[in-house]
C-alpha positions as CSV (number, residue, x, y, z in Angstrom):
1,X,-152.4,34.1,103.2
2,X,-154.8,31.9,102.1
3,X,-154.7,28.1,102.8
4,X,-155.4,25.0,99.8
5,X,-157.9,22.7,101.4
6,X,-156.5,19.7,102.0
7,X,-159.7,17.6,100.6
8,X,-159.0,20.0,96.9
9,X,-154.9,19.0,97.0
10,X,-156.3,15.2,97.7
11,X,-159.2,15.1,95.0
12,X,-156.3,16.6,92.6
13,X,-154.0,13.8,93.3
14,X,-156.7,11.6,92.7
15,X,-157.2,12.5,89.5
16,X,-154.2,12.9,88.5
17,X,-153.7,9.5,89.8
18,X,-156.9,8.4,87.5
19,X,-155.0,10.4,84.4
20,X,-152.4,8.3,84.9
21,X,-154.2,5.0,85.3
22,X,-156.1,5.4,82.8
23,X,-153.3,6.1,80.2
24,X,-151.1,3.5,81.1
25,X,-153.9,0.9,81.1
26,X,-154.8,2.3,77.3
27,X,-151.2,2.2,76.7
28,X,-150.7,-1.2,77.9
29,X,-153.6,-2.5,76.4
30,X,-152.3,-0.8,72.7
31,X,-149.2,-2.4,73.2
32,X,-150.4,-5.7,73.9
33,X,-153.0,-5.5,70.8
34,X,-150.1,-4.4,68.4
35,X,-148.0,-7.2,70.0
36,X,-150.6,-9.8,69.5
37,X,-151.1,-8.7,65.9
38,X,-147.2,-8.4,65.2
39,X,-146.6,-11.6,66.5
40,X,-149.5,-12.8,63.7
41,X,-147.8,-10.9,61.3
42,X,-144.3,-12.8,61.9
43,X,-145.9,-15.9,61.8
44,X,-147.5,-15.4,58.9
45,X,-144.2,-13.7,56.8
46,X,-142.2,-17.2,58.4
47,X,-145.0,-18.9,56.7
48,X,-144.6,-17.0,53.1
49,X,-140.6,-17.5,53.7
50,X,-141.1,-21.2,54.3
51,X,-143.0,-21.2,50.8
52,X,-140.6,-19.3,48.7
53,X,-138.0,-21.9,50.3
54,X,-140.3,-24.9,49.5
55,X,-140.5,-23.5,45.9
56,X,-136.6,-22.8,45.8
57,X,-135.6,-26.1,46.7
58,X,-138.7,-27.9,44.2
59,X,-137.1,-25.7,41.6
60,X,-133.3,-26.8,42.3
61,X,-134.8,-30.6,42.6
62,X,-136.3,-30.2,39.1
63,X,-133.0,-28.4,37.8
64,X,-131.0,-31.4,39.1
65,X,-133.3,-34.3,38.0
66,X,-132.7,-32.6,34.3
67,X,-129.5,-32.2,35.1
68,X,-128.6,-35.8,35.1
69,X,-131.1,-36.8,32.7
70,X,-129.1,-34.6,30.0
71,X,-125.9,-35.7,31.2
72,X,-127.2,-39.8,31.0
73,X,-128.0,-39.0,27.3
74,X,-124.9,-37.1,26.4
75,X,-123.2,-40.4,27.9
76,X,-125.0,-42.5,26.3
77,X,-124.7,-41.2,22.7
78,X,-121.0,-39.9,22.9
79,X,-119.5,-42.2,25.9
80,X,-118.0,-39.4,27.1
81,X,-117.3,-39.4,30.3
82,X,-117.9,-35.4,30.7
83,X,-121.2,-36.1,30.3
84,X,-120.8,-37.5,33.5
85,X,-120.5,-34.8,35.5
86,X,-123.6,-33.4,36.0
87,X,-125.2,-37.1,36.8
88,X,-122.3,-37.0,39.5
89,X,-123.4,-33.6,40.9
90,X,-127.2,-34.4,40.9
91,X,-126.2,-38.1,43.1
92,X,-124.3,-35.9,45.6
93,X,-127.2,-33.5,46.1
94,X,-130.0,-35.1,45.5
95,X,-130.6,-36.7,48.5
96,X,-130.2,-33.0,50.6
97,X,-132.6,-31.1,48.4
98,X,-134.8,-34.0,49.2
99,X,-134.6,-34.2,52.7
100,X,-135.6,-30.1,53.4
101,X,-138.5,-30.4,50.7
102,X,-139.9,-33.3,53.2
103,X,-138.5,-31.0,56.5
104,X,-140.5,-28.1,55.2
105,X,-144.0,-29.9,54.2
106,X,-144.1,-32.1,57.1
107,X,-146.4,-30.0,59.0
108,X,-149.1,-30.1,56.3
109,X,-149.9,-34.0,55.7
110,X,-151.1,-33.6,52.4
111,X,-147.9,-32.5,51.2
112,X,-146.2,-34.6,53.2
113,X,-147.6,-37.4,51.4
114,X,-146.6,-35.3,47.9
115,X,-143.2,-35.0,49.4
116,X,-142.9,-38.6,49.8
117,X,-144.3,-39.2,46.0
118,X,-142.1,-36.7,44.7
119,X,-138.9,-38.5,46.9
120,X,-140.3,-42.1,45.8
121,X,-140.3,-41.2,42.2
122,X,-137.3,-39.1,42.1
123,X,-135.5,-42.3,43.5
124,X,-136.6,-44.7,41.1
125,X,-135.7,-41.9,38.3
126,X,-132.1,-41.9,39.4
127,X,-132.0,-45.4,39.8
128,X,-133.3,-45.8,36.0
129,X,-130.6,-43.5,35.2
130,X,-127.9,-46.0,37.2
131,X,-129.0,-48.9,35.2
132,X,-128.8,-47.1,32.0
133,X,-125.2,-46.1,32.7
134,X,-124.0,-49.6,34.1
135,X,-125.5,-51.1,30.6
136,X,-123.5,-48.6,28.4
137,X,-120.6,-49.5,30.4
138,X,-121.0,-53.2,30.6
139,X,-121.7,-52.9,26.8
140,X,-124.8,-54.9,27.1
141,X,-126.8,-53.0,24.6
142,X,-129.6,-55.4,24.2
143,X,-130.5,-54.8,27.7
144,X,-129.9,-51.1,27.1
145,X,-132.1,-51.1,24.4
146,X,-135.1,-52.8,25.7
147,X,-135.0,-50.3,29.2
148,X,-134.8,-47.7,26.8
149,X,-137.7,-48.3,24.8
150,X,-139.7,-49.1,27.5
151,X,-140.2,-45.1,28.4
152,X,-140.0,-46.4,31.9
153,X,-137.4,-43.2,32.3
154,X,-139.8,-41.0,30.9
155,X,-142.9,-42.1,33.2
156,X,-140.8,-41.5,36.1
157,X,-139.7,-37.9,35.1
158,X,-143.0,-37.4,34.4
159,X,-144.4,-38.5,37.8
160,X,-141.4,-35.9,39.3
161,X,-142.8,-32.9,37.2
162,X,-146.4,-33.7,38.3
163,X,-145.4,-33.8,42.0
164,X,-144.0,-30.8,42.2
165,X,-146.6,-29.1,40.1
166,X,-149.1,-30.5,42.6
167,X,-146.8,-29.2,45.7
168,X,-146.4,-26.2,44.0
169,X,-150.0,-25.5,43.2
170,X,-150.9,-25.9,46.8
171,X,-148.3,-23.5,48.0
172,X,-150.1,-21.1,45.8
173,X,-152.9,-21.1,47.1
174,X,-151.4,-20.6,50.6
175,X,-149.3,-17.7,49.6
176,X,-151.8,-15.7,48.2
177,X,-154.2,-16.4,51.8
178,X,-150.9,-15.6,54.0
179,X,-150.6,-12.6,51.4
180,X,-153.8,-11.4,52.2
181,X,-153.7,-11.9,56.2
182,X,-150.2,-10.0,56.1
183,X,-152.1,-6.9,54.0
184,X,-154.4,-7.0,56.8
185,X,-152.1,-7.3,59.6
186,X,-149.8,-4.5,58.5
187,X,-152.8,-2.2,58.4
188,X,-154.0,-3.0,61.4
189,X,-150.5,-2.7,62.9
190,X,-150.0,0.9,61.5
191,X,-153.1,1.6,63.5
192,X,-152.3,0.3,66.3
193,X,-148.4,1.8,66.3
194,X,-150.7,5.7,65.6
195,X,-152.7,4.8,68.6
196,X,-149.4,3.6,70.8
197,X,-147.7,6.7,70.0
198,X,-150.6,8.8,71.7
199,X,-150.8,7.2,74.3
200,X,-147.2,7.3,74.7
201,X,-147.0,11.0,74.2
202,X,-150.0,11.9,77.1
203,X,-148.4,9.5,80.0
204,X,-144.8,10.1,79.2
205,X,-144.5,13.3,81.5
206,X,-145.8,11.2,84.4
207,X,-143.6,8.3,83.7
208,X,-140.1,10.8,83.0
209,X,-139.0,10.6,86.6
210,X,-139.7,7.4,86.9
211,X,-136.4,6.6,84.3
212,X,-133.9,8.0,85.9
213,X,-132.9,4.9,88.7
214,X,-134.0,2.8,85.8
215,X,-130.9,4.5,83.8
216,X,-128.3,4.5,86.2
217,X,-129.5,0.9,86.5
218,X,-128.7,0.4,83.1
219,X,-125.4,1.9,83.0
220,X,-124.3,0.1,86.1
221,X,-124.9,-2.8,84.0
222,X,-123.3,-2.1,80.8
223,X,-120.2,-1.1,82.4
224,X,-120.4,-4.6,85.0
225,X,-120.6,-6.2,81.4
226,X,-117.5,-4.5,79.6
227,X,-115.6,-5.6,82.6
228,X,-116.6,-9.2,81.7
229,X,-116.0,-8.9,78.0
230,X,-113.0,-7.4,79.0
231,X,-112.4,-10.7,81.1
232,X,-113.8,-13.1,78.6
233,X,-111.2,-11.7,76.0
234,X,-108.2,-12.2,78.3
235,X,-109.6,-15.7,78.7
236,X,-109.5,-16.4,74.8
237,X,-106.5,-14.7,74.7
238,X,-104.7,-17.2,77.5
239,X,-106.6,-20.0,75.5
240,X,-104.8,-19.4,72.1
241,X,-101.5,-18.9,73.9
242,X,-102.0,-22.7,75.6
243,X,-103.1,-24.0,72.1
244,X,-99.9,-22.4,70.4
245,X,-97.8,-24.0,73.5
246,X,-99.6,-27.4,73.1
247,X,-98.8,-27.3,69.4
248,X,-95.2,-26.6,70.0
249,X,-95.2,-29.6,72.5
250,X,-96.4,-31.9,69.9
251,X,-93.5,-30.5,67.6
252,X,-90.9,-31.2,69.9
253,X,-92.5,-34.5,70.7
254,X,-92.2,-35.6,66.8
255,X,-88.3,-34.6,67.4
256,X,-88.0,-36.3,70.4
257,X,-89.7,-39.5,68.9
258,X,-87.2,-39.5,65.5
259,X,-84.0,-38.8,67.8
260,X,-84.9,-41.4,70.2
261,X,-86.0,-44.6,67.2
262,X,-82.4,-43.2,66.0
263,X,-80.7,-43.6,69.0
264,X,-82.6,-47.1,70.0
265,X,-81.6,-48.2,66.2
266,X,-78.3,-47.3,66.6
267,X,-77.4,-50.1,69.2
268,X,-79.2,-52.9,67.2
269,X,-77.5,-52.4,64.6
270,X,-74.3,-52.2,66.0
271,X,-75.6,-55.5,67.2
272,X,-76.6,-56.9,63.9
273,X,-73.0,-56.1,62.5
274,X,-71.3,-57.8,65.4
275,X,-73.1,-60.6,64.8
276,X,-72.4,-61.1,60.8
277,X,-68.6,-60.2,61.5
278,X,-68.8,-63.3,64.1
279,X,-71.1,-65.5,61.1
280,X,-68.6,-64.3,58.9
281,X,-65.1,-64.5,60.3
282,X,-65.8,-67.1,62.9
283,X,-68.5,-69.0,61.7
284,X,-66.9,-72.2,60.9
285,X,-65.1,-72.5,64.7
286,X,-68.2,-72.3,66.0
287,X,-70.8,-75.4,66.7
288,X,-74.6,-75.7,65.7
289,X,-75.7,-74.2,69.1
290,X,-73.3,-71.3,68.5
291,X,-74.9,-70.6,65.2
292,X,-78.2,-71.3,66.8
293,X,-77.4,-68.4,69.4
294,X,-76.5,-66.0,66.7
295,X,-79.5,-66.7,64.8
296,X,-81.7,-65.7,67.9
297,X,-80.1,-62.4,68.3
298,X,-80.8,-61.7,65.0
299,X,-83.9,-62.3,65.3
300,X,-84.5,-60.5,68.5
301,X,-82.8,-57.1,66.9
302,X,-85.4,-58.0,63.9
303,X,-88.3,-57.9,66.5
304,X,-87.1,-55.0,68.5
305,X,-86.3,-51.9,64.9
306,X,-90.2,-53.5,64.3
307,X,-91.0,-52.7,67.4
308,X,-89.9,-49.2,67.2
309,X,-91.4,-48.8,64.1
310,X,-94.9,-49.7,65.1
311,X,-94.5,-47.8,68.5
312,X,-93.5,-45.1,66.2
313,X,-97.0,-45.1,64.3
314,X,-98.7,-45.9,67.3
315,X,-97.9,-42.5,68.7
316,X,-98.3,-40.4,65.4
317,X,-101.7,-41.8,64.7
318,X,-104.2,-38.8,62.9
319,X,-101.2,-36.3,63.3
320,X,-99.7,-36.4,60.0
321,X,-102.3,-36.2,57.7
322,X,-106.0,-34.5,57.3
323,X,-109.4,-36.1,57.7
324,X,-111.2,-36.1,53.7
325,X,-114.2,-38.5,52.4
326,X,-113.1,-41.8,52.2
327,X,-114.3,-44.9,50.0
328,X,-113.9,-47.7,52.4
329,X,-114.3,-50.0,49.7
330,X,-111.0,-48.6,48.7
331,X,-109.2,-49.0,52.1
332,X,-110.0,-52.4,52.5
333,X,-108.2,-53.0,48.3
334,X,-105.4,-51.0,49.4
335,X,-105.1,-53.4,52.6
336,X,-105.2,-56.4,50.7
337,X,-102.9,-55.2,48.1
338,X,-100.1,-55.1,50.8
339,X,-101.1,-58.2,52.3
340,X,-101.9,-59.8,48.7
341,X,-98.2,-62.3,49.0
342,X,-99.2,-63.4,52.8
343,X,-102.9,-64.5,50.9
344,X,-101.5,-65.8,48.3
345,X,-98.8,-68.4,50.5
346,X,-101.5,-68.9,52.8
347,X,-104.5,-69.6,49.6
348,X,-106.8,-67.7,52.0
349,X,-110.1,-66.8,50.4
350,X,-111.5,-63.3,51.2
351,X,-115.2,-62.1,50.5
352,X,-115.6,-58.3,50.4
353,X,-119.1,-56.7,50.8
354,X,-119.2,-52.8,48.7
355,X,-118.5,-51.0,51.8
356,X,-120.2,-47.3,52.1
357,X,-118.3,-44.4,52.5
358,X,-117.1,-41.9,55.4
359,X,-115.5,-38.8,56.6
360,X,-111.9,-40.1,58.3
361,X,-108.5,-40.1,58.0
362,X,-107.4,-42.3,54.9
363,X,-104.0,-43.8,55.8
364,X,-105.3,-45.0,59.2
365,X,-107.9,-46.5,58.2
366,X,-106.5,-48.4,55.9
367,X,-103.8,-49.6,58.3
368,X,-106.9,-50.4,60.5
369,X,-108.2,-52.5,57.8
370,X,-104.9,-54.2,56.8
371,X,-104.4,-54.9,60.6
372,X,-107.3,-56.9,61.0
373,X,-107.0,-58.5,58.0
374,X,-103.4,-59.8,59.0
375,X,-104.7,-60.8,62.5
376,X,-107.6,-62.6,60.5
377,X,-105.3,-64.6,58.6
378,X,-102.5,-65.2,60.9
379,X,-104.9,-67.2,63.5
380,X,-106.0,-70.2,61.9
381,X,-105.7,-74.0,62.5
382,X,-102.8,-75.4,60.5
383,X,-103.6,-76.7,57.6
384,X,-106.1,-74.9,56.6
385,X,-106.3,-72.0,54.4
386,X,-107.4,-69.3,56.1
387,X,-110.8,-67.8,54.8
388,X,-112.4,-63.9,55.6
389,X,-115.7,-62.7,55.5
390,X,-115.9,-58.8,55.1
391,X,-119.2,-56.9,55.7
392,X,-120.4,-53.4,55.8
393,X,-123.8,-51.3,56.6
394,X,-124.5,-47.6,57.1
395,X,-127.7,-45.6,58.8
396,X,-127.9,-42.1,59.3
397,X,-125.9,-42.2,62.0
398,X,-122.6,-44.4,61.3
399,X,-120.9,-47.1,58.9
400,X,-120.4,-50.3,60.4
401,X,-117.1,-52.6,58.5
402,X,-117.4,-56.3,60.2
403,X,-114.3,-58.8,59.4
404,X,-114.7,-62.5,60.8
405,X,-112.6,-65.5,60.2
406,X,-113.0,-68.8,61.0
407,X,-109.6,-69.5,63.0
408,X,-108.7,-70.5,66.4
409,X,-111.1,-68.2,68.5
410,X,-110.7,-66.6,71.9
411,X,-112.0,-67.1,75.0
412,X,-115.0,-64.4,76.7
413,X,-112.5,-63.3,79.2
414,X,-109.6,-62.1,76.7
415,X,-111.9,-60.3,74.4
416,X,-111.4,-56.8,76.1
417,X,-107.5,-57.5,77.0
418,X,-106.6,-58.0,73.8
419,X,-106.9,-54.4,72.9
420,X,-104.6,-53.6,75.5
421,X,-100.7,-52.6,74.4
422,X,-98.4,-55.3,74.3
423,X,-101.2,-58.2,75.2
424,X,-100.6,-61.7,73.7
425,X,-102.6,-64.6,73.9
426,X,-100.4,-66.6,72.4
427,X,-96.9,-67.7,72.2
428,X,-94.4,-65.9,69.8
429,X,-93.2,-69.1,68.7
430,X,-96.9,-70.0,67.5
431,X,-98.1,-66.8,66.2
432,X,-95.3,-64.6,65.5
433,X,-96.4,-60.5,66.4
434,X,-95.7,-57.9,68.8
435,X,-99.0,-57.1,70.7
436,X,-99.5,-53.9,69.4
437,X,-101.5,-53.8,66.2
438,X,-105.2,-54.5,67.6
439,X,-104.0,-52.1,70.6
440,X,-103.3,-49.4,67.1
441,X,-106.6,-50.8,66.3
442,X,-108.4,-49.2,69.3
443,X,-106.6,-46.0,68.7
444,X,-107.5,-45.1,65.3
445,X,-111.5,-45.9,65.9
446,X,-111.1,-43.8,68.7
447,X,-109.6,-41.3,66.8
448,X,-112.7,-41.2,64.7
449,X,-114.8,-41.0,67.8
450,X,-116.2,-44.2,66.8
451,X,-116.2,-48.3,68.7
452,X,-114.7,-51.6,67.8
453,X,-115.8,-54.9,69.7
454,X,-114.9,-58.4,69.2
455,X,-117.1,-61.6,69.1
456,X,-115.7,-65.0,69.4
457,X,-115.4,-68.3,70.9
458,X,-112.5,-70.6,70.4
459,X,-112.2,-73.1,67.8
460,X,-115.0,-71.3,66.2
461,X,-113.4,-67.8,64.7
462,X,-113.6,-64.2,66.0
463,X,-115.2,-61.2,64.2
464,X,-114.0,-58.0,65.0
465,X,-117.0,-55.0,64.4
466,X,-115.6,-51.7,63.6
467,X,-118.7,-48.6,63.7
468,X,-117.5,-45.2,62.8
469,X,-120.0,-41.9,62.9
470,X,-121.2,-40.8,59.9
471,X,-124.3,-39.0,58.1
472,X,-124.3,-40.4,54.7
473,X,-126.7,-42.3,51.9
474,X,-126.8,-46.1,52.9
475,X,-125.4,-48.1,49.9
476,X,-126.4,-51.3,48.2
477,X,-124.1,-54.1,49.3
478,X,-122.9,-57.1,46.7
479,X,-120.9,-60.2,48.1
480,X,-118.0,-61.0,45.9
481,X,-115.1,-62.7,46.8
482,X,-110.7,-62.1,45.9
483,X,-108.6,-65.2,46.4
């Protein structure tokens, strides 16, 4: 029997040992190179995808700037209003295709400033456009005529064409360098991946053993996370069961809110009759103070169904109908449409601001608007005729709808109560109202996730500032006034 030195089993080891070293460490190092250069290679394909985007959205903002161009000419030889439609389309997109051509150049200030050019231009084109169409529709053709002849619609479009030749060109030029890089990088990378694959091949042997704890590892762990999918999924499940529970709660709230205005309504009108039968059959045994005693429970039966009705509204707030775009202009006519008799008795004056649009529910706004409105008018010295400013702005972020009067005023310390339910600051018998409708106020710009303050001091007036979120185009404002 003959024994293996132990110095010739240890200088086999150590090579081995070296072997294995030494491919790994060529492995690694392959890897890492092939990373390095794929990573290049993905920045520089993001880089060719962020010019064939650039040049998608240049091509749709050309498209859409002819667009309405050829739909303000069809308009304005035909007056059809069909010929409208692509104008519409092109205002409503505009502004977007607009906003990612800047987004996507803003890296690069050259083209950033092209971007801006291009933006400034295409502005004034559409704005040439508006004046155009308000002319036709105003029928003030001398005006027409002279913008018309003055080409000044022509230089713009011009200017929008040579901007986004100018961005265009540019992007060219960058394309076909990134083009080149990625040729390169790919053939690089194929090298590299030939080179991996060798190395792979001569220390996978070593490394096979090495996997197995690493696998059971690994299924440990997928089976720990089917268990928690498993759990995640009853979770969702339990969720959807509580939202089909609340839903049904809300029903049978609705039910329980008719049944009980029905059954409150019941006894005052019960009252109401009993008191006409007594007007009616006994009216002429009984003395002024009598008929004085009827006519207050009339009127408290007349205080209490309003009440209920408002209460009613109060609590079904956003529930029976879904948020859409909304012309606030439009809420605020509708408002003082139904308050138009109250105006006219009272000869208030009222000065609207065009107010911008939002994203909200349109019935509740509109009762927010016709609330303040009727709180604006109803607090007012006597004697004089009530008058309403109405204001609007928007940013980026959210419209803003102010409405100040010039009334009686409040003092600092009431200015957060009054939003409270059922607050008064004044007597009924001086300013007839329930207390509820700035407390519905509160609840409907809460409901739109948005703010309302007040700012007044008395004898001076109050102005009420209503700011709702919102992401549109800020609008021109005009001041005209509705008496």
């Amino acid at each position: 029997m003959s024994n293996v030195p132990i110095d010739h089993v240890s200088g086999k080891s150590n090579r081995l040992f070296r072997i294995l070293f030494a491919g790994l460490s060529l492995l690694t190092l392959i890897v890492l190179a092939s990373i390095v250069t794929e990573i290049a290679a993905i920045d520089v394909r993001k880089k060719l995808n962020h010019a064939l985007r650039l040049e998608r959205d240049l091509g749709v903002l050309l498209l859409t700037v002819q667009g309405a161009e050829t739909g303000q000419r069809g308009y304005l030889l035909t007056h059809e209003d069909s010929y409208l439609t692509p104008y519409s389309f092109a205002l409503d997109s505009v502004d977007a295709v607009l906003a990612r051509i800047v987004d996507e150049v803003k890296r690069d200030s050259l083209q950033q400033a092209r971007a801006e050019r291009l933006r400034y231009f295409t502005n004034l084109k559409f704005r040439d456009i508006r004046q155009t169409l308000s002319l036709q529709y105003s029928g003030d053709t001398t005006s027409l005529n002279q913008l018309l002849r003055s080409q000044r619609g022509k230089e713009y479009m011009d200017s929008v064409r040579h901007n986004v030749q100018l961005l265009r060109q540019a992007e060219y030029r960058d394309v076909r360098i990134r083009q080149s890089q990625l040729d390169n990088l790919s053939t690089v990378t194929t090298i590299l991946r030939f080179l991996g694959a060798l190395g792979l091949a001569t220390v996978l042997y070593y490394i096979y053993n090495q996997l197995q704890p690493l696998v059971s590892s690994i299924s440990a762990s997928n089976k720990k996370l089917t268990e928690e999918i498993i759990e995640r999924r009853r979770v969702e499940q339990m969720n959807t069961e509580l939202i089909q529970s609340l839903n049904l709660k809300n029903r049978e709230l609705d039910q329980f809110a008719y049944i009980a205005s029905h059954d409150l309504r019941e006894p005052l009108r019960t009252v109401r009759n009993y008191v006409e039968v007594l007007e009616e059959d006994y009216g002429d045994r009984l003395d002024e103070e009598g008929h004085s005693h009827l006519g207050v429970i009339l009127r408290a039966t007349d205080r209490m169904s309003k009440l209920i009705d408002t209460l009613l509204q109060y609590g079904r707030v956003g529930r029976t109908e879904a948020p859409s775009e909304v012309s606030l202009s439009r809420s605020v006519q509708e408002a003082l449409e139904n308050l138009s008799l109250q105006i006219e008795e009272m000869g208030a004056s009222i000065e609207i601001e065009e107010l911008p649009s939002t994203h909200g529910y349109p019935v509740a706004l509109r009762q927010l608007f016709q609330n303040l409105i009727s709180n604006a008018l109803k607090f007012h010295p006597p004697g004089v005729p009530p008058r309403v400013v109405i204001t609007g702005k928007s940013t980026e972020q959210a419209v803003t709808v102010s409405i100040r009067d010039f009334g009686i005023g409040m003092d600092r310390a009431d200015q957060q109560k009054i939003f409270d339910l059922f607050t008064r600051l004044n007597r009924p018998e001086d300013y007839a109202g329930q207390g509820i409708g700035l407390a519905f106020c509160q609840k409907i710009v809460q409901l739109h996730h948005g703010s309302i303050k007040v700012e007044s001091e008395p004898g001076r007036g109050s102005t009420f500032t209503v700011t709702i979120p919102r992401s549109y185009e800020h609008e021109e404002v005009g001041l005209r006034s509705v008496h």
